[in-house]
Gaussian input, Z-matrix of N, CA and C with variables (Angstrom, degrees):
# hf/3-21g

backbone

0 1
 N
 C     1     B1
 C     2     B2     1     A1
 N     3     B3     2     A2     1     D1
 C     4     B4     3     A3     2     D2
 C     5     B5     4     A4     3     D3
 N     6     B6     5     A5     4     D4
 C     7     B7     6     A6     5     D5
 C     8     B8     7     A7     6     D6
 N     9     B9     8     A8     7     D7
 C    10    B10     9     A9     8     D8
 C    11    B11    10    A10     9     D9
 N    12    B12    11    A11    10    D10
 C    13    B13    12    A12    11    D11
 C    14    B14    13    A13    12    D12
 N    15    B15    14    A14    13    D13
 C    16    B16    15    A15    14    D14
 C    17    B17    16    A16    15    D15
 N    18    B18    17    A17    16    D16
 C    19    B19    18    A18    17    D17
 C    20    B20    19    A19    18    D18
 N    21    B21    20    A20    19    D19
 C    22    B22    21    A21    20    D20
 C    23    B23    22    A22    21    D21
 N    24    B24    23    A23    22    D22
 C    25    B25    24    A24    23    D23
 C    26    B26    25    A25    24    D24
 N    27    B27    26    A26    25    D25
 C    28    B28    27    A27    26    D26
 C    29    B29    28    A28    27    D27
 N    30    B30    29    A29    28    D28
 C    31    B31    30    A30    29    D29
 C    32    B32    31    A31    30    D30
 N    33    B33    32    A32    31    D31
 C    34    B34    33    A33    32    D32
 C    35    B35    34    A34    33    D33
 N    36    B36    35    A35    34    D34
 C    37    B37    36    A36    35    D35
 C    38    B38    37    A37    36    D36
 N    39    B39    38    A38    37    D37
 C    40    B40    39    A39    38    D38
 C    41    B41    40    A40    39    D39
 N    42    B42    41    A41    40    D40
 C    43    B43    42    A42    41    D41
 C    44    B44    43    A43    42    D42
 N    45    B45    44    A44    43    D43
 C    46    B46    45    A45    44    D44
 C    47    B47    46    A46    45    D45
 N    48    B48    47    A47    46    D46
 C    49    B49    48    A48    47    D47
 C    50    B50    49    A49    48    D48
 N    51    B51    50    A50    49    D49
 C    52    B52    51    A51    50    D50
 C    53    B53    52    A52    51    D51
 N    54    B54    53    A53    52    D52
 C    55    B55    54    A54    53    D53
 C    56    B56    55    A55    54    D54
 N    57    B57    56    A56    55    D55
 C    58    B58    57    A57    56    D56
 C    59    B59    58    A58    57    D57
 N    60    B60    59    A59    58    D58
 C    61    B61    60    A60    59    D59
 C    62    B62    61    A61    60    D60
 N    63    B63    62    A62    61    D61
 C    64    B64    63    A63    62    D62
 C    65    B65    64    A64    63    D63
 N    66    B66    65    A65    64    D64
 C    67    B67    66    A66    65    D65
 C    68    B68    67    A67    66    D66
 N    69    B69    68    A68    67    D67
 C    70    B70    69    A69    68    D68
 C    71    B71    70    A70    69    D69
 N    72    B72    71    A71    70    D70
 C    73    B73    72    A72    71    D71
 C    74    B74    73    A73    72    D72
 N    75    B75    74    A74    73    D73
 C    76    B76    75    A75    74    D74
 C    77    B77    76    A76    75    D75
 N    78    B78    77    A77    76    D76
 C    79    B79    78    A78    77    D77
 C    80    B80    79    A79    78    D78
 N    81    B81    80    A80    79    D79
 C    82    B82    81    A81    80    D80
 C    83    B83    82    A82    81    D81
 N    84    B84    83    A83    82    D82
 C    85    B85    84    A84    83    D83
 C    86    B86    85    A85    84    D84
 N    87    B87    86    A86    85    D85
 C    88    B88    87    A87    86    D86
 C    89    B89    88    A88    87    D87
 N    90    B90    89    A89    88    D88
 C    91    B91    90    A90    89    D89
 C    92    B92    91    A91    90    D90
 N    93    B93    92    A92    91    D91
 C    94    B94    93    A93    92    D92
 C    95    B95    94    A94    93    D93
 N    96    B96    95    A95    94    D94
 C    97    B97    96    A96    95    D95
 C    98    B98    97    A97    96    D96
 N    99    B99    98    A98    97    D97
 C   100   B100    99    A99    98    D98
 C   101   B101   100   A100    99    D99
 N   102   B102   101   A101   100   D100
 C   103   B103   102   A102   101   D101
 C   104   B104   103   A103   102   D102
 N   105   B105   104   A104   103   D103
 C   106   B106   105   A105   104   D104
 C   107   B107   106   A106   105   D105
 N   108   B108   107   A107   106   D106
 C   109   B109   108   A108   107   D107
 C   110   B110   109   A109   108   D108
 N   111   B111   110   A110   109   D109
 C   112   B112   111   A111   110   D110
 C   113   B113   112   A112   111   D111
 N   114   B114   113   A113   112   D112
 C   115   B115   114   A114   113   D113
 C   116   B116   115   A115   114   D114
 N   117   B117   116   A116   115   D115
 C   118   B118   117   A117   116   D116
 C   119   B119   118   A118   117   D117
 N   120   B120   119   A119   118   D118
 C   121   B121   120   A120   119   D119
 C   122   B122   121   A121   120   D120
 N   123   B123   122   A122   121   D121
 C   124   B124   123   A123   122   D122
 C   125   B125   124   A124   123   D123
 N   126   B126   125   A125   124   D124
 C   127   B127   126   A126   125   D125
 C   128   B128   127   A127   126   D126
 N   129   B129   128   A128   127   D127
 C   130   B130   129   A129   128   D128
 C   131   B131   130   A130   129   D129
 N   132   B132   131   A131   130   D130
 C   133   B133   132   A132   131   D131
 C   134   B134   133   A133   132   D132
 N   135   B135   134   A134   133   D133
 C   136   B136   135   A135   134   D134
 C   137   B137   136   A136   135   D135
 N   138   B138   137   A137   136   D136
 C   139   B139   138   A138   137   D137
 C   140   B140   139   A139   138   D138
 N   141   B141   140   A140   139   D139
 C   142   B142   141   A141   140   D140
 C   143   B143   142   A142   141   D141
 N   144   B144   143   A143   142   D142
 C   145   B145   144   A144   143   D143
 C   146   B146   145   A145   144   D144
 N   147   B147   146   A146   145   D145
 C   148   B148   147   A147   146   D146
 C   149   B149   148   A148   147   D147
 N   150   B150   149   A149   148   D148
 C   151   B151   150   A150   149   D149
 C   152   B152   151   A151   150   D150
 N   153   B153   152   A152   151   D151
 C   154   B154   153   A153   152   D152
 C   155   B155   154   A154   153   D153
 N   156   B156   155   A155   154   D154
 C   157   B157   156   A156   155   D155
 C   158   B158   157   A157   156   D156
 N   159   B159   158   A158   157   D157
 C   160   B160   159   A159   158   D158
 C   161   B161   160   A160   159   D159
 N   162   B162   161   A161   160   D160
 C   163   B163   162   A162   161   D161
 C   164   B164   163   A163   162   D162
 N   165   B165   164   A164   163   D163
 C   166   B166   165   A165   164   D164
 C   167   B167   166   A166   165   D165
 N   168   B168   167   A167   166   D166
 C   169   B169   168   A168   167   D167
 C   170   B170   169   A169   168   D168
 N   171   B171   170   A170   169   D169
 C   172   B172   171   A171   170   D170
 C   173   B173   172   A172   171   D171
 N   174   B174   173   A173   172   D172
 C   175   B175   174   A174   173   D173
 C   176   B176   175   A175   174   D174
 N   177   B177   176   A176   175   D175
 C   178   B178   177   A177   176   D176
 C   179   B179   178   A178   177   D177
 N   180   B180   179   A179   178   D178
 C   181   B181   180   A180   179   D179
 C   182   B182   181   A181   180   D180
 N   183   B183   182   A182   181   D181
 C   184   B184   183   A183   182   D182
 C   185   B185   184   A184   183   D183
 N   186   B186   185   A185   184   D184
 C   187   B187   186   A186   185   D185
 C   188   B188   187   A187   186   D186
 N   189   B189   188   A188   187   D187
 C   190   B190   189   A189   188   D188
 C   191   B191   190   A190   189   D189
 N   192   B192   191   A191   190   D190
 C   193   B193   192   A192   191   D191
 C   194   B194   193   A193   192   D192
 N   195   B195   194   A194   193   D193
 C   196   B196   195   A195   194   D194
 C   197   B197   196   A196   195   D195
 N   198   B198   197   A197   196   D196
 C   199   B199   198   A198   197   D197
 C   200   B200   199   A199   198   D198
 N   201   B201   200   A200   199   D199
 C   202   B202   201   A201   200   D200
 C   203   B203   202   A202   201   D201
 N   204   B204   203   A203   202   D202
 C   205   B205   204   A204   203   D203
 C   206   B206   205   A205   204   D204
 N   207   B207   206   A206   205   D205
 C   208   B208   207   A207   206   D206
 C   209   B209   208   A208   207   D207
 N   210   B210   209   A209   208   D208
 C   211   B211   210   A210   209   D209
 C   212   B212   211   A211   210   D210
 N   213   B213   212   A212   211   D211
 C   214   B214   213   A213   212   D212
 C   215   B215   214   A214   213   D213
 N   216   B216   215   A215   214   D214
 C   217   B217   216   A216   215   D215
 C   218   B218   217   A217   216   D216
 N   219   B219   218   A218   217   D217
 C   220   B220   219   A219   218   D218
 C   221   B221   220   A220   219   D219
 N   222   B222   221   A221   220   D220
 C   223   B223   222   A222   221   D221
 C   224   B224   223   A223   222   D222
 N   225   B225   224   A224   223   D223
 C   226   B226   225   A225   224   D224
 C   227   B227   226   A226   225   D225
 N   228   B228   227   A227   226   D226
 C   229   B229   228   A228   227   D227
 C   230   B230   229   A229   228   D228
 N   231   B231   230   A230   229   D229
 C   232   B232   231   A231   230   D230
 C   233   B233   232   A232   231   D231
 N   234   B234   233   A233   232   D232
 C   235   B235   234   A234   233   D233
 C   236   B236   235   A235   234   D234
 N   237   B237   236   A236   235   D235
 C   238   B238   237   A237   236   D236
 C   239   B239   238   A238   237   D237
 N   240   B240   239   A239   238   D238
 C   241   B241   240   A240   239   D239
 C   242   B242   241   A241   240   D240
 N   243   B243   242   A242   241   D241
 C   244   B244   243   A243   242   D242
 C   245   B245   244   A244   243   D243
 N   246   B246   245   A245   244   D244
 C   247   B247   246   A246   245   D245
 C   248   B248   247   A247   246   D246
 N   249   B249   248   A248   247   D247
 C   250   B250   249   A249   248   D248
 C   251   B251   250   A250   249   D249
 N   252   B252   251   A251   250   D250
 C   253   B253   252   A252   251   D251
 C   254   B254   253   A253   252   D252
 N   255   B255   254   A254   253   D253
 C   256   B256   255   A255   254   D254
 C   257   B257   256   A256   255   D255
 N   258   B258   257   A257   256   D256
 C   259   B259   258   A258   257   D257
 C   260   B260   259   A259   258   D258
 N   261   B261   260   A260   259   D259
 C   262   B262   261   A261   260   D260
 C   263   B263   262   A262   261   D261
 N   264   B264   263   A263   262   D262
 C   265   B265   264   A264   263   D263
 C   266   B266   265   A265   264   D264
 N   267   B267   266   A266   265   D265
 C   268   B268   267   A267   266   D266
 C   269   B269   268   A268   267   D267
 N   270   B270   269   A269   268   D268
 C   271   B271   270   A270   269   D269
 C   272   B272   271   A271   270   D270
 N   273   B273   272   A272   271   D271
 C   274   B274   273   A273   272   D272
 C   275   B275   274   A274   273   D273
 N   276   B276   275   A275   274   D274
 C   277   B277   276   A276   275   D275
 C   278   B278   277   A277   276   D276
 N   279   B279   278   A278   277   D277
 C   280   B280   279   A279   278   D278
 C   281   B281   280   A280   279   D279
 N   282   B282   281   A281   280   D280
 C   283   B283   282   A282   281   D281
 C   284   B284   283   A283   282   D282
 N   285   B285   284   A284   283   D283
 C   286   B286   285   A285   284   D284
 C   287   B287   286   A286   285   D285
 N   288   B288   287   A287   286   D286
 C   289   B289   288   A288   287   D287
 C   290   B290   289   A289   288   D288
 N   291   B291   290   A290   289   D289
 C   292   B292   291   A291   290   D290
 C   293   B293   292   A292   291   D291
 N   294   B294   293   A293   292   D292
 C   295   B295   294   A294   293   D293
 C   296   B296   295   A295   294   D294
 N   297   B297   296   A296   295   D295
 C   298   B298   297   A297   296   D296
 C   299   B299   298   A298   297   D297
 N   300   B300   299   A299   298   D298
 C   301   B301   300   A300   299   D299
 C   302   B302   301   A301   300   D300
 N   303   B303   302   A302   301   D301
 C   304   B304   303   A303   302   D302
 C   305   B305   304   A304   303   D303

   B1=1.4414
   B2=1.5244
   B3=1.4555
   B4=1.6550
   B5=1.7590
   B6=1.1024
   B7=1.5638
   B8=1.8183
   B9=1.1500
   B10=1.2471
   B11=1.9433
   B12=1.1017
   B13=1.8115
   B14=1.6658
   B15=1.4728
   B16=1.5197
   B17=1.5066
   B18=0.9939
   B19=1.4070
   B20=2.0134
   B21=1.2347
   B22=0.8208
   B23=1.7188
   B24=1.2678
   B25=1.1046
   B26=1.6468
   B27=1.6810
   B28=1.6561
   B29=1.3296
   B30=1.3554
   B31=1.2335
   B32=1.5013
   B33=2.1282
   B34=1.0423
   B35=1.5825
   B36=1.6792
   B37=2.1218
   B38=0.9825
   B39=1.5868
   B40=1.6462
   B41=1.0991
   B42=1.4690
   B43=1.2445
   B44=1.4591
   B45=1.1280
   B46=1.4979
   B47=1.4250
   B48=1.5490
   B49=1.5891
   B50=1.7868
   B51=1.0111
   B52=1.2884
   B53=1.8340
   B54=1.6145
   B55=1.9826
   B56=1.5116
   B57=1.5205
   B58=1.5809
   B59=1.2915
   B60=2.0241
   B61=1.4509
   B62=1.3075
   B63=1.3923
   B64=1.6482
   B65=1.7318
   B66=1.6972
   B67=1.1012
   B68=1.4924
   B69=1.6180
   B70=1.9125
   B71=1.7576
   B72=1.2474
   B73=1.6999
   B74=1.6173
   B75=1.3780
   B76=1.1470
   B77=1.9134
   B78=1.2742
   B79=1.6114
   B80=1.3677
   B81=1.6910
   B82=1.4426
   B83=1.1280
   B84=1.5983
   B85=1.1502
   B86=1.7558
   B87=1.0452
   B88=1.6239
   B89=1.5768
   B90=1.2042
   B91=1.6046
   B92=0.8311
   B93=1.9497
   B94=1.5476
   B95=1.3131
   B96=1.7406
   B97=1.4726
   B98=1.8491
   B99=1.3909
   B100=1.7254
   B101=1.6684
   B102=1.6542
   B103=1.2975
   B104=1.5208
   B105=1.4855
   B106=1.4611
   B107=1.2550
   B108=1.8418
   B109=1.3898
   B110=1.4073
   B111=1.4626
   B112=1.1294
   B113=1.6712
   B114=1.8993
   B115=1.5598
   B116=1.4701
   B117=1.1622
   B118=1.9736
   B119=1.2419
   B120=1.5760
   B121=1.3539
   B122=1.4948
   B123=1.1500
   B124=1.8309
   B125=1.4712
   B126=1.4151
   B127=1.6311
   B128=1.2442
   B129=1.4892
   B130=1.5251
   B131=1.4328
   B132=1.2843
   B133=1.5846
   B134=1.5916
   B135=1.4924
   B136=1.7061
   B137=1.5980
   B138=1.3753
   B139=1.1887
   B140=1.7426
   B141=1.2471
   B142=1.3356
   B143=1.5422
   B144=1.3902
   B145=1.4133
   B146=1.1024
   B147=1.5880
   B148=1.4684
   B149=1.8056
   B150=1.5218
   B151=1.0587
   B152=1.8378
   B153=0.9196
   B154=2.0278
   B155=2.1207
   B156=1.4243
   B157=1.4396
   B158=1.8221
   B159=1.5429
   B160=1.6764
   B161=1.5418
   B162=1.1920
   B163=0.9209
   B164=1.7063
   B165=1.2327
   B166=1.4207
   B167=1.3273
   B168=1.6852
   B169=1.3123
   B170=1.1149
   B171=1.4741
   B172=1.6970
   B173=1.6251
   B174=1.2354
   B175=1.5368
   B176=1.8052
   B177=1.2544
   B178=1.1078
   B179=1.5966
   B180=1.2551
   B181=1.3570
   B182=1.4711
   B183=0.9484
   B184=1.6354
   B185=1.5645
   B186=1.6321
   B187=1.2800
   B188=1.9988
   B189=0.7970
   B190=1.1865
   B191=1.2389
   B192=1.1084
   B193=1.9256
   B194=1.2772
   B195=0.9110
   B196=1.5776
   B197=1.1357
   B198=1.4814
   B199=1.3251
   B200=1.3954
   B201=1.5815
   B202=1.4195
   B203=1.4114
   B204=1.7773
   B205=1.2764
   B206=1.7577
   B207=1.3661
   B208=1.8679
   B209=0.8829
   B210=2.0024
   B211=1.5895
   B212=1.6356
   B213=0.9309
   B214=1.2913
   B215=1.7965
   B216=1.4759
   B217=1.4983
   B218=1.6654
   B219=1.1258
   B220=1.4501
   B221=1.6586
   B222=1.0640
   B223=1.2670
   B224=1.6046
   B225=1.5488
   B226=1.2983
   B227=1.4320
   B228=1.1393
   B229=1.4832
   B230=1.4371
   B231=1.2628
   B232=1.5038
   B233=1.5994
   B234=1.2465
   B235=1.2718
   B236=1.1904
   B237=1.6148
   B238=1.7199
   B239=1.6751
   B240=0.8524
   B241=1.7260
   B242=1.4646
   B243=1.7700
   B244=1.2321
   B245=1.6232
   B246=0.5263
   B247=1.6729
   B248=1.5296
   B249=1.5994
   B250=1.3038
   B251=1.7070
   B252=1.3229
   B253=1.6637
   B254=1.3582
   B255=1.7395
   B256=0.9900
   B257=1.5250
   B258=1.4051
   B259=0.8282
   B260=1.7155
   B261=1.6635
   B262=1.3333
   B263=1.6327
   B264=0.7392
   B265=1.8276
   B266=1.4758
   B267=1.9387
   B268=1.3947
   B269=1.8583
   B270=0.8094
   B271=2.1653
   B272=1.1712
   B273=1.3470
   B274=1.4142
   B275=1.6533
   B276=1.9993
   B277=1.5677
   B278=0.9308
   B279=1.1225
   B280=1.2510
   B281=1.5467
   B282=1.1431
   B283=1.6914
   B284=1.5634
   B285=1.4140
   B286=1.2019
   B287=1.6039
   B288=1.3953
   B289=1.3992
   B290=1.5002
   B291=1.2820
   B292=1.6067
   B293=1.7713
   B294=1.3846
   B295=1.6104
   B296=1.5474
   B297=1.4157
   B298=1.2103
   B299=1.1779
   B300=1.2128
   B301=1.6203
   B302=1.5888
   B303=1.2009
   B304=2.1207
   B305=0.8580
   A1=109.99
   A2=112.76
   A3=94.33
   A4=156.60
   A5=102.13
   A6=87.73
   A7=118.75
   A8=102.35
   A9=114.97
   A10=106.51
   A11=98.93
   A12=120.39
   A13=107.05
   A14=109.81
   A15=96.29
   A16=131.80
   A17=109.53
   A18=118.29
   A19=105.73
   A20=118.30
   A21=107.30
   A22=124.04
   A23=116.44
   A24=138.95
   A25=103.68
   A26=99.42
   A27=98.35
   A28=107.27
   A29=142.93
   A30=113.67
   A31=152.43
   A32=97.73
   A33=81.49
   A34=117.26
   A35=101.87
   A36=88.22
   A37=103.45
   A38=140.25
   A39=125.49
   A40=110.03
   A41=131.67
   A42=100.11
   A43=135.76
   A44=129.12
   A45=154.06
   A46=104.35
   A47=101.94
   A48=95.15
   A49=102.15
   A50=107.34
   A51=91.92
   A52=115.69
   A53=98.04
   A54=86.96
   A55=96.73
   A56=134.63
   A57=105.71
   A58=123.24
   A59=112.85
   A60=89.91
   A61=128.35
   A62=99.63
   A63=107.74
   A64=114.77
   A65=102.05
   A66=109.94
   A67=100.27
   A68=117.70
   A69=104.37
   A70=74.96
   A71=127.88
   A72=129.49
   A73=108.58
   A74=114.21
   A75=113.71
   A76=111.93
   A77=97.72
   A78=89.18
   A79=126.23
   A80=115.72
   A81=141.90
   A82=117.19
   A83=122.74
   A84=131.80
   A85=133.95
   A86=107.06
   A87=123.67
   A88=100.28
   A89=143.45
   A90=118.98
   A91=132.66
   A92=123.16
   A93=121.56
   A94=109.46
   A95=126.84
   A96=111.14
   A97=105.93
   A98=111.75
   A99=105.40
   A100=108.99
   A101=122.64
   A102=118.73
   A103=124.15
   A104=106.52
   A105=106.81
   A106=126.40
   A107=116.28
   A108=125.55
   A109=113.45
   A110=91.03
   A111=117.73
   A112=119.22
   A113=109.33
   A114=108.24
   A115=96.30
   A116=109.63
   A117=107.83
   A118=105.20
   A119=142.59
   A120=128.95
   A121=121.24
   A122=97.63
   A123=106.01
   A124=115.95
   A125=105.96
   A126=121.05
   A127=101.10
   A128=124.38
   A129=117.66
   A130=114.74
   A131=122.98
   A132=126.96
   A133=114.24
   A134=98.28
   A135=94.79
   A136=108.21
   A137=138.71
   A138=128.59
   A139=117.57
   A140=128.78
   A141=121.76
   A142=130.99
   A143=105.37
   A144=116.81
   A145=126.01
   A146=111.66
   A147=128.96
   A148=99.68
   A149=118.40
   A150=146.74
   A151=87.65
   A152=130.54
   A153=142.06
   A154=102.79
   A155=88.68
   A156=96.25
   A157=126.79
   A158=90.78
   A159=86.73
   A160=100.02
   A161=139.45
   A162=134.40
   A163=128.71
   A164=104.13
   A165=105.90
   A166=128.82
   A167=112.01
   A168=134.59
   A169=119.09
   A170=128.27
   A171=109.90
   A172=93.66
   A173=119.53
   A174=128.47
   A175=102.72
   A176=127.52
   A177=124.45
   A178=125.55
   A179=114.70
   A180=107.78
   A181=94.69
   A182=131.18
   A183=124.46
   A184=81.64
   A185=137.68
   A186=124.47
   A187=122.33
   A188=111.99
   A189=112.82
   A190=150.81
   A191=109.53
   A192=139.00
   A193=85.64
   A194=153.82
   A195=144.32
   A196=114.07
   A197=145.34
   A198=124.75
   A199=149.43
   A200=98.89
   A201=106.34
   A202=132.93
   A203=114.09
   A204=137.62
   A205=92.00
   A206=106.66
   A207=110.10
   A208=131.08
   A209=98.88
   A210=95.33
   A211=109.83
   A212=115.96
   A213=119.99
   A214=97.58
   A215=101.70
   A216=110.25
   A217=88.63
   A218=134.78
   A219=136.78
   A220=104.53
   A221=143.07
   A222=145.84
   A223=93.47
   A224=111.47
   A225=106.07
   A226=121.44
   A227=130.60
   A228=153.57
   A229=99.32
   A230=129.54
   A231=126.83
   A232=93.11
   A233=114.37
   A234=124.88
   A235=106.50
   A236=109.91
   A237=132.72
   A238=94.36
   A239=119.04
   A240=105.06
   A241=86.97
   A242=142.98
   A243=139.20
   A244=125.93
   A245=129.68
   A246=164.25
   A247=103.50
   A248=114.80
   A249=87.06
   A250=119.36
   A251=114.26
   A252=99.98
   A253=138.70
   A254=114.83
   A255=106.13
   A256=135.08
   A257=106.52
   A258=111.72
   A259=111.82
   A260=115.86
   A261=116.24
   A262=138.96
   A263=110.83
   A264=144.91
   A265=128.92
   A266=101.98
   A267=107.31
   A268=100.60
   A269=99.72
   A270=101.39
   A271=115.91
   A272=123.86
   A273=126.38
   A274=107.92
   A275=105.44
   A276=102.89
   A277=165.61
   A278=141.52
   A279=129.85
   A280=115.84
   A281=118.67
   A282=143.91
   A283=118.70
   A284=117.31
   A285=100.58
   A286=142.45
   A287=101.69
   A288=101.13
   A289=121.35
   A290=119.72
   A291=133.38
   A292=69.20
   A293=129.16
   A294=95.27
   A295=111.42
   A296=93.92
   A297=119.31
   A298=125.13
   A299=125.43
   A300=145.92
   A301=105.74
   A302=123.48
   A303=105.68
   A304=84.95
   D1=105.98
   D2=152.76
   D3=-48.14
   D4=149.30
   D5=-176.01
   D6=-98.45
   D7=-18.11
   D8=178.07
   D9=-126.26
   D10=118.98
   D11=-166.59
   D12=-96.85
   D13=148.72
   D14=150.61
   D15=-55.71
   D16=-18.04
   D17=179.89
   D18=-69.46
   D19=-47.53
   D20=-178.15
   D21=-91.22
   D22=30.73
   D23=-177.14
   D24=-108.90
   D25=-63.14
   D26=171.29
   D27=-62.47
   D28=-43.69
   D29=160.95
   D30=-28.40
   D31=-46.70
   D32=175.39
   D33=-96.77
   D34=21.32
   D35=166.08
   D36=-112.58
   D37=7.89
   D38=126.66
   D39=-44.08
   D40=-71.92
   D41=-175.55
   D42=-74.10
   D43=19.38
   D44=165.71
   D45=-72.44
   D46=-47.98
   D47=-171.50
   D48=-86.01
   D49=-32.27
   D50=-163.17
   D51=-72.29
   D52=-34.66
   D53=175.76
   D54=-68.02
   D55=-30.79
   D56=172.70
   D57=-56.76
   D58=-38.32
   D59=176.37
   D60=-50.52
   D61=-28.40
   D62=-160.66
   D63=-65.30
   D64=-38.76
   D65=-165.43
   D66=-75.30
   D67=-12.18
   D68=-160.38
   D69=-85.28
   D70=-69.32
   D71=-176.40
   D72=-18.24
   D73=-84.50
   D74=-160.74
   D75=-63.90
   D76=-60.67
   D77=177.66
   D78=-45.61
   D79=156.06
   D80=172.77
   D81=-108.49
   D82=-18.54
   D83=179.42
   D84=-72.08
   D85=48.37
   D86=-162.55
   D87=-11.09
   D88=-34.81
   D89=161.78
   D90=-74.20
   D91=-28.04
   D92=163.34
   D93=-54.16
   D94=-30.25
   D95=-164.81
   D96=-87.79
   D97=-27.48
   D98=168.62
   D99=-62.67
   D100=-30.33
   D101=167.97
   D102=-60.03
   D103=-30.22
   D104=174.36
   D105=-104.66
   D106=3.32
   D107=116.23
   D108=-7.67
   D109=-99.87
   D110=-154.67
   D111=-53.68
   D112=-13.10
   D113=177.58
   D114=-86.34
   D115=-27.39
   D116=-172.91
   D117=-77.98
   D118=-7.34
   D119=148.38
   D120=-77.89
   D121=-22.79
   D122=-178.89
   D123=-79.25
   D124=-13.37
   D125=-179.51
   D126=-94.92
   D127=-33.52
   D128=167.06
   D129=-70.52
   D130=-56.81
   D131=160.40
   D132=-17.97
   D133=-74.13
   D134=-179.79
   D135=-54.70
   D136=-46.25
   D137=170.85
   D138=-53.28
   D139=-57.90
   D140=154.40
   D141=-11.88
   D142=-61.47
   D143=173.01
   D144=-62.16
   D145=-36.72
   D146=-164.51
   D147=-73.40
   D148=-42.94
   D149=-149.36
   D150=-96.73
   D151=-22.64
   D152=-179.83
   D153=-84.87
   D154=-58.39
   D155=177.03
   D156=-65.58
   D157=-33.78
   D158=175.16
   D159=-103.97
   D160=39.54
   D161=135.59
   D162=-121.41
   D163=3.39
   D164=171.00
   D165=95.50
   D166=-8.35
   D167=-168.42
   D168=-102.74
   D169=177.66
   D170=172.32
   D171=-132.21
   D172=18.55
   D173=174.46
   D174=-56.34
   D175=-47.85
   D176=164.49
   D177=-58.14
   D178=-36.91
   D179=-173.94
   D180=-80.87
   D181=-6.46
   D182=-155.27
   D183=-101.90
   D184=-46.53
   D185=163.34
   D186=-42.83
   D187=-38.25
   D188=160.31
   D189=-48.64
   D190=-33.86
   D191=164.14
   D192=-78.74
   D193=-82.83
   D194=172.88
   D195=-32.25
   D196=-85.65
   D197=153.61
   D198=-6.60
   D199=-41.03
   D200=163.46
   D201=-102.45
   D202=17.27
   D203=-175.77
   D204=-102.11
   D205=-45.94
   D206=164.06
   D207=-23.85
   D208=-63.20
   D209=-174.45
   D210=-97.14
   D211=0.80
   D212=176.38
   D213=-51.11
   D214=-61.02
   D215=-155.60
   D216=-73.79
   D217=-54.25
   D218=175.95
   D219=-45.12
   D220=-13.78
   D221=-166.77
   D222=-101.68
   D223=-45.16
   D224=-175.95
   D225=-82.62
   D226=-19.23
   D227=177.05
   D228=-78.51
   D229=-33.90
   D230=-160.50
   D231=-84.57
   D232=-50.73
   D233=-158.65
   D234=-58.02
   D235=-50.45
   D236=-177.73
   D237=-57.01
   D238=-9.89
   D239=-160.58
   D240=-111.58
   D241=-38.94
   D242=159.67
   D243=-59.61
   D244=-15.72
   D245=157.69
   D246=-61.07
   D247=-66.83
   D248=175.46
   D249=-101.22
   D250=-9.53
   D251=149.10
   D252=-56.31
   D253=-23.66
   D254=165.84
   D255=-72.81
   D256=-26.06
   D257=-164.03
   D258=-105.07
   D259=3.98
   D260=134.60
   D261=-80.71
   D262=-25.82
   D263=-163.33
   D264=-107.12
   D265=-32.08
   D266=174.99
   D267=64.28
   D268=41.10
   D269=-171.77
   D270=-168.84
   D271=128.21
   D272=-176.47
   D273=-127.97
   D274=41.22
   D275=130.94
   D276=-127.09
   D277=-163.24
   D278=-152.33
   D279=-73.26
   D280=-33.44
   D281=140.34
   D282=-19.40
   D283=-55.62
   D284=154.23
   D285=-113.87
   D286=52.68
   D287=170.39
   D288=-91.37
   D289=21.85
   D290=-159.64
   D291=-112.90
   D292=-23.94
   D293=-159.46
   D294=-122.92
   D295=52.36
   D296=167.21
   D297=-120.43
   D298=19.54
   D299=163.64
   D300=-68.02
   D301=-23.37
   D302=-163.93
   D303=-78.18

């Protein structure tokens, strides 16, 4: 008998995804919400894998290197985009990214 299941793997990237949903919703803080990005891909990841291993395949893990080539570039784009709000605005929320149009 195992002690650790697929089941409790998809569990824990449900719950991976879900404090990211929570954190992209509730936060204003334009880096907490690329951080909770970044847990809601890692909650899919662990599901990917989980979903590769109990089936025998590596079609899932191979989604993953893809997934994590995503946020790589989303990590770098996000940053570039805080970077230059901060440094018009003095503010990194979410409130003023509309005022970065002039």
């Amino acid at each position: 008998m195992e002690l650790v299941t697929p089941h409790h793997f998809l569990a824990l990237g449900a719950l991976l995804f879900g404090i990211g949903f929570f954190g992209v919703v509730v936060r204003r803080n334009l880096l907490l919400v690329l951080m909770s990005l970044e847990l809601m891909l890692n909650g899919v990841n662990v599901a990917l894998v989980s979903f590769s291993r109990a089936g025998l395949n590596l079609d899932g893990s191979l989604f993953v290197f893809f997934i994590m080539t995503v946020a790589a570039a989303e990590v770098a784009l996000g940053l570039a985009l805080l970077v230059a709000l901060y440094k018009r605005r003095q503010s990194v929320f979410s409130e003023d990214m509309s005022l970065l149009r002039n």
